[in-house]
N, C-alpha and C positions, 0 to 999 in steps of 0.2 A: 504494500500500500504506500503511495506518497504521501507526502505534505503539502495538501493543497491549501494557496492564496488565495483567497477569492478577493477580485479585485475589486467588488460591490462592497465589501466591508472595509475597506482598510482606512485607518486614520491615520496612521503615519508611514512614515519612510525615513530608512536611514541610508545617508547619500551622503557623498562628500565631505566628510568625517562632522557630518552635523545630523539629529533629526529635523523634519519636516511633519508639522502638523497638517494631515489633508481633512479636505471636507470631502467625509463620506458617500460613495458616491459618485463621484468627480473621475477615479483616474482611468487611466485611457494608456495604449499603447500604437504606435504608429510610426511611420519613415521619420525619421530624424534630419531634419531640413533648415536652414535658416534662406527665409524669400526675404532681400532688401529689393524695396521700391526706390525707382530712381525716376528722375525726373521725366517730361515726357517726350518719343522717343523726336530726338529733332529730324532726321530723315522720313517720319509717315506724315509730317506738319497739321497734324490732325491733335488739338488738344484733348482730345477723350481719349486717345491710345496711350497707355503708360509703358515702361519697359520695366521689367526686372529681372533678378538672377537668383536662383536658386541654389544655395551651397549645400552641397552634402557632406553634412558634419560626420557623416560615419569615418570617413577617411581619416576622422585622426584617431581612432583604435584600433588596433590591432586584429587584425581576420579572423576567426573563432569559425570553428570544424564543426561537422555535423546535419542532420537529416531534419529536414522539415517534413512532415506529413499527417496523416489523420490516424488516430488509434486503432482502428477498425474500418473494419471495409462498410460504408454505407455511415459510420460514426459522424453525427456532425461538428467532432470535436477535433482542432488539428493539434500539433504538438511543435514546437522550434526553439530550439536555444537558441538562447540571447547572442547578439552580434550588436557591433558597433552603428549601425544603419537605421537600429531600434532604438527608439526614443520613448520617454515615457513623462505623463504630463498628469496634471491634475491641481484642483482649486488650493490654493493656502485658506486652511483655514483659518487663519487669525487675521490676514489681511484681507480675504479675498480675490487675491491675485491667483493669476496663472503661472505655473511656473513646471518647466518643461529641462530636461535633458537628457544623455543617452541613460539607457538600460543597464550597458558595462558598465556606470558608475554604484547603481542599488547594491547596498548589502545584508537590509533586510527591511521586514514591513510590521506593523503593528497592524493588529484587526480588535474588531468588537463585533461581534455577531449574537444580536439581541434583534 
């Protein structure tokens, strides 16, 4: 049997040698991205088109090994170690901010499951 996180419960997080109080509820895993908007773009001379770029923050951790898939044939549960390309985000509880970064930084979670 594992140790399962359920990630509808969790209230905190321990990440970069601090905890993180979340609100319940909130966190989320997905592409680890940073999009800066830049002005707009001066060759379409169209002031509604904007440019931006997309950095992919994964590239600054290190490549981590291993199979992505679903537990069972027909399961609709999948399964994937963590890699540098996964980002994980969620509300601060005490300020209500967002606050977001990779997954290889997590070292563990607090839950309450009430």
């Amino acid at each position: 049997m594992s140790l399962c996180i359920d990630s509808r419960y969790i209230t905190g997080i321990y990440a970069l040698g601090q905890w993180f109080k979340v609100q319940k509820g909130t966190v989320d895993v997905d592409a680890f991205e940073f999009t800066n908007w830049e002005e707009d773009d001066p060759h379409d001379g169209s002031r509604f088109r904007t440019q931006h770029t997309n950095y992919i923050l994964g590239g600054l951790y290190p490549e981590t090994t291993g199979e992505c898939g679903r537990y069972a044939d027909g399961s609709p549960a999948y399964y994937s170690p963590p890699a540098g390309h996964v980002g994980i985000t969620f509300t601060d509880a005490d300020t209500g901010e967002r606050v977001s970064f990779s997954m290889m930084e997590v070292r563990a979670f607090r839950e309450v499951r009430k």
